[in-house]
C-alpha positions as CSV (number, residue, x, y, z in Angstrom):
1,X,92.8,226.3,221.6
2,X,90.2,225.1,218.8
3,X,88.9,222.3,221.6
4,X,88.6,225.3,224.5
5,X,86.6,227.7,221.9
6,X,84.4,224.9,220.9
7,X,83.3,224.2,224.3
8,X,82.8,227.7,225.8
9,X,81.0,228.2,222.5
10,X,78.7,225.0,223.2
11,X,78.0,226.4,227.1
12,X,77.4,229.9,225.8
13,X,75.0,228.4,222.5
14,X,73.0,226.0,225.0
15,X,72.7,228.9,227.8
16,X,71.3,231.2,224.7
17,X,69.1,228.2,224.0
18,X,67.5,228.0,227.0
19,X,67.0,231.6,227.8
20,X,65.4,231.5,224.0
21,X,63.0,228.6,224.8
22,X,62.0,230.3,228.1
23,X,61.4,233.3,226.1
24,X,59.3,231.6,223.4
25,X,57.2,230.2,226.4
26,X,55.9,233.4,227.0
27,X,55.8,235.3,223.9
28,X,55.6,234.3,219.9
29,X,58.4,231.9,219.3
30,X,59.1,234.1,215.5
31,X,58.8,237.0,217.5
32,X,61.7,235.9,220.0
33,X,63.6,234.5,217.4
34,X,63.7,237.6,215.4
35,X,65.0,239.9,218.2
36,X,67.6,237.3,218.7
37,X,68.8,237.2,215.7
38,X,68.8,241.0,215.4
39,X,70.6,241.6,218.8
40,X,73.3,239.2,217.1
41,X,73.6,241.3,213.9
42,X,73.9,244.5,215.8
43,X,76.6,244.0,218.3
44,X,79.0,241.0,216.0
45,X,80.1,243.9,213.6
46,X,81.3,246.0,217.0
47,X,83.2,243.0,218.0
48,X,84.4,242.6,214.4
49,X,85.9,246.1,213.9
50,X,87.6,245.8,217.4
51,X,88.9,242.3,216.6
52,X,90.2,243.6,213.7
53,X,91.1,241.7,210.3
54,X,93.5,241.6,207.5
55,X,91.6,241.1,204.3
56,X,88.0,239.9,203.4
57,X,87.8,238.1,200.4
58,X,84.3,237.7,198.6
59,X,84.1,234.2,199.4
60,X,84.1,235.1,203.5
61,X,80.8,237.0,202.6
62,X,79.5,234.2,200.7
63,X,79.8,231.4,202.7
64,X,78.9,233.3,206.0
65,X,75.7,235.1,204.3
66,X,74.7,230.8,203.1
67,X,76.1,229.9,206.6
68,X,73.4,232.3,208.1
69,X,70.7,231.8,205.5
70,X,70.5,227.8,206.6
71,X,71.0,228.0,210.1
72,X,68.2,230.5,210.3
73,X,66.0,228.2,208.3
74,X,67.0,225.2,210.8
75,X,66.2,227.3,213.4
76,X,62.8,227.7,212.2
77,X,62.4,223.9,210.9
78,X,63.7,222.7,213.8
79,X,61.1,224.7,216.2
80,X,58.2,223.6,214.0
81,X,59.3,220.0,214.5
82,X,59.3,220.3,218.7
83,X,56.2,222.6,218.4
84,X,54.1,219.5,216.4
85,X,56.6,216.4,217.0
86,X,57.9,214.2,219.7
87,X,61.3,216.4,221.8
88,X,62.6,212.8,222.6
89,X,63.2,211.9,218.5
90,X,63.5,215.4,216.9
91,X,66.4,216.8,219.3
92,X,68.9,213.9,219.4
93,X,68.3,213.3,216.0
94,X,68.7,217.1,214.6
95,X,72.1,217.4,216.9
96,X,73.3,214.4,215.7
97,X,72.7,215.1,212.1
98,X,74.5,218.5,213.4
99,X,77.9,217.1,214.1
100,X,77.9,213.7,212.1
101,X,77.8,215.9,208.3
102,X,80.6,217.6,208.8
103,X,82.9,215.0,210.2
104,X,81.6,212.6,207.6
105,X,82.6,215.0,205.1
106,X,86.2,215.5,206.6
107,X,86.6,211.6,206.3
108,X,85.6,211.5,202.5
109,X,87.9,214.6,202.0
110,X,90.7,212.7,204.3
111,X,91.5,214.9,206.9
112,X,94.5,213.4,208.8
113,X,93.8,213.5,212.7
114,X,95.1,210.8,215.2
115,X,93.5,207.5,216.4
116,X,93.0,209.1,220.0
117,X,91.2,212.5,218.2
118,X,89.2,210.0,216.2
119,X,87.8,207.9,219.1
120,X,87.1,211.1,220.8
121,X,84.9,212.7,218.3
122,X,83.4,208.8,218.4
123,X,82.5,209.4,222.1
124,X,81.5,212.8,221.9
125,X,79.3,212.2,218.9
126,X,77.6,209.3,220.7
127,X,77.0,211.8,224.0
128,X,75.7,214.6,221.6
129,X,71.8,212.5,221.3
130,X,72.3,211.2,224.6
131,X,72.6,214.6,226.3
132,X,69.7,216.0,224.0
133,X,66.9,213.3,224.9
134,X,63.9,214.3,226.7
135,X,60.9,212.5,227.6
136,X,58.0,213.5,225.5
137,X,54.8,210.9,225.7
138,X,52.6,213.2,224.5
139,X,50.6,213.7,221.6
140,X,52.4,214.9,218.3
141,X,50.6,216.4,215.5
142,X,53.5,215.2,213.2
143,X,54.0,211.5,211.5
144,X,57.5,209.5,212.7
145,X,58.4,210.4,209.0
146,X,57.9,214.5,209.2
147,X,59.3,213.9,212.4
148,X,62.7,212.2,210.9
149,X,62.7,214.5,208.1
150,X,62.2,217.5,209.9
151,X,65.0,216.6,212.3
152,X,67.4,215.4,209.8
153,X,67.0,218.8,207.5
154,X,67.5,221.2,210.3
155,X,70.6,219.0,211.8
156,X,71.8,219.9,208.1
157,X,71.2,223.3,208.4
158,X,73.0,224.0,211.1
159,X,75.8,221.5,210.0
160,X,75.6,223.9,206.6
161,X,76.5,226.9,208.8
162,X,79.6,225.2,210.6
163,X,80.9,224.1,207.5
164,X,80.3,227.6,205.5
165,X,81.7,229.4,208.3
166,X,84.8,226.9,208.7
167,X,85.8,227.4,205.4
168,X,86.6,230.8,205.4
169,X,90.0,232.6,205.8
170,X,91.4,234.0,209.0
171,X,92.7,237.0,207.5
172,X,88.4,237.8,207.1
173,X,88.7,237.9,211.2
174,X,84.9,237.8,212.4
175,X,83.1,239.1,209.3
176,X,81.9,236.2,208.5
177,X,80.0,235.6,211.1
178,X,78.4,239.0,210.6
179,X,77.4,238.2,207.0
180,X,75.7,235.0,208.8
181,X,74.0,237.4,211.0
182,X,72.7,239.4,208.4
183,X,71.6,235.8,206.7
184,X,69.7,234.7,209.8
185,X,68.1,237.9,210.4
186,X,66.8,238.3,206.8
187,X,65.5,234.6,207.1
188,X,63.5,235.0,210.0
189,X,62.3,238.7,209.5
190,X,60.6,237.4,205.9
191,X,59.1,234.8,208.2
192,X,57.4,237.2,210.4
193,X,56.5,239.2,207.3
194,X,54.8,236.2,205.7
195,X,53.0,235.3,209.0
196,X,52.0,238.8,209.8
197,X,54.1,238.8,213.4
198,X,54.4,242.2,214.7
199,X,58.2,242.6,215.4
200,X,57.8,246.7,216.2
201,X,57.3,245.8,219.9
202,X,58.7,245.8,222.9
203,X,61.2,242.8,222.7
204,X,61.3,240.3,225.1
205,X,64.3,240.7,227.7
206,X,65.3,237.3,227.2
207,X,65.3,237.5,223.8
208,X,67.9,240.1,223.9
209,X,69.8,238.0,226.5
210,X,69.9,235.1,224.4
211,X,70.8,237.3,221.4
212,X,74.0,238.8,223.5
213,X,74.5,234.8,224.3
214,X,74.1,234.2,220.5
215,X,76.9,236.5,219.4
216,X,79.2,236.0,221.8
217,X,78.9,232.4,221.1
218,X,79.8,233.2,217.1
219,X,82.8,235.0,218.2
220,X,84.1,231.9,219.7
221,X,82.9,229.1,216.9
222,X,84.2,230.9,214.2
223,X,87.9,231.1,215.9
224,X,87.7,227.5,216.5
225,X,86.2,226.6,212.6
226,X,88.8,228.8,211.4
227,X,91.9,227.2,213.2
228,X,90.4,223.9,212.4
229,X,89.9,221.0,212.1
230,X,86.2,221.8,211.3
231,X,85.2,217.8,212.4
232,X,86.8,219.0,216.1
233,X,84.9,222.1,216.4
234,X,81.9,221.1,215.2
235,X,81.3,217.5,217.3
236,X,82.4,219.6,220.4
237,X,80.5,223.1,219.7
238,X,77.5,220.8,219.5
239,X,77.5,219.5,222.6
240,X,75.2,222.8,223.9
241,X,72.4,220.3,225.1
242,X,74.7,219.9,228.2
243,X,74.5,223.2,228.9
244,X,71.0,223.7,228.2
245,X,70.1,220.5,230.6
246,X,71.9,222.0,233.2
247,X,70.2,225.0,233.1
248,X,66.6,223.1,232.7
249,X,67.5,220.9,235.9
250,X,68.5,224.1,238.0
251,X,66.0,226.5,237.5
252,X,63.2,224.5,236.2
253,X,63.6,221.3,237.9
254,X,63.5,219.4,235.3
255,X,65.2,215.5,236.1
256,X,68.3,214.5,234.7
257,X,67.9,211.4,233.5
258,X,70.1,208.0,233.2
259,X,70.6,208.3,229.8
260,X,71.6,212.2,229.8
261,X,73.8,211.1,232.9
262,X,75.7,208.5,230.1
263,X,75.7,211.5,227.3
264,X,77.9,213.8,230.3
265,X,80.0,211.2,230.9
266,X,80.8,210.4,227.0
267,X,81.3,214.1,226.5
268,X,84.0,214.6,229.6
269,X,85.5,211.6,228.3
270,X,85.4,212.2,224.4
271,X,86.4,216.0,225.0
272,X,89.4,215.2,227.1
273,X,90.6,212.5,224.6
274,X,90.9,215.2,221.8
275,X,92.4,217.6,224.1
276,X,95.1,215.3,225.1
277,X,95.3,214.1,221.4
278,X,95.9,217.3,219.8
């Protein structure tokens, strides 16, 4: 179950992705980011009432309101860094950093999983870089060290988020992914404040799209954090640069290259080891 709601939560995250970067290619990348986020707070508490839950502790609301606080500051780190930096170092490295805190943190806390799980999160971290390189030979207003930085922080943002939101009880059902909504919005709504972007327009269809995407995708993560183990969920709910690459290749015709060609295969391979491992 955990390895099935990781990946449909990776396809839905890198198909919200893409509509989101499409979206930000035609209007004010805040702008967009803010109507995503606040299509994601408005329809998770529906799906959170329906769901249903058993009791929410004040921990749930903590960790998912610090969850949402640092993946909406990733999110705007991590835009920053493609806007001014090189795609081909700042994406592998940020999705890497993404996947290899938390399972580095289940090894120091020794969490017991088999040899076969092990060598699968192996595989399917070394695919996660491969599937998110791009070729970018153009000029970059950022240093290699901003660059690194930049990467690095935002991977740990949204490696923040998976472990905040994995930590929490599933008697709080899907509330705490609603407190992380309500994190994320606030985040990027100051932002827009700050930067004087007008937010009381009409928002961009595919923002709202890629919002829908955005909490349909936090329905799914959060089942698989909760059931655990959060090192599983997380190596495979980062794989949405397969997603997002397929989606790039079909409707923008962007090439698939040899390297993205090795990160597929490593991810087939490394998410049918833990599968079969379980």
């Amino acid at each position: 179950m955990v390895v099935a709601l990781a990946l449909v939560a990776a396809f839905i995250s890198g198909s919200a992705d893409y509509l989101g970067g499409r979206a930000a290619g035609r209007h004010n990348s805040l702008h967009v980011g803010f109507v995503s986020q606040l299509t994601n707070l408005i329809l998770l508490p529906i799906f959170a009432v329906a769901i249903g839950w058993q009791h929410l502790h004040d921990g749930d609301v903590l960790l998912g309101l610090l969850g949402g606080t640092a993946g909406g500051a990733a999110y705007i780190v991590f835009f920053r860094a493609l806007a001014g930096g090189r795609m081909s170092v700042v994406a592998p490295l940020a999705a890497l950093t993404t996947a290899l805190v938390p399972v580095t943190f289940d090894v120091l806390s020794g969490v017991s999983l088999s040899g076969g799980r092990w060598t699968g999160i192996a595989l399917a971290l070394l695919a996660i870089p491969a599937l998110a390189f791009r070729r970018d030979d153009g000029v970059c207003s950022l240093s290699p060290r901003a660059e690194i930085t930049s990467a690095v922080a935002s991977g740990a943002g949204f490696a923040v988020f998976f472990m905040a939101v994995g930590h929490t009880s599933t008697e709080s059902g899907q509330w705490p992914v609603v407190f992380a909504a309500v994190g994320g919005t606030v985040t990027v709504g100051v932002l827009c404040v700050v930067r004087r972007v007008p937010v009381v327009v009409r928002p961009p269809r595919l923002a709202v799209i890629a919002g829908v995407l955005m909490a349909a995708s936090a329905l799914a993560i959060n089942h698989a954090l909760q059931l655990g183990p959060i090192a599983v969920a997380t190596v495979l709910g980062s794989l949405y640069p397969l997603a997002t690459t397929a989606l790039a290749n079909r409707f923008d015709h962007e090439p698939v290259s040899r390297i993205n060609i090795a990160g597929i295969l490593l991810a087939v391979a490394g998410a049918a080891l833990i599968a079969v491992s379980g």
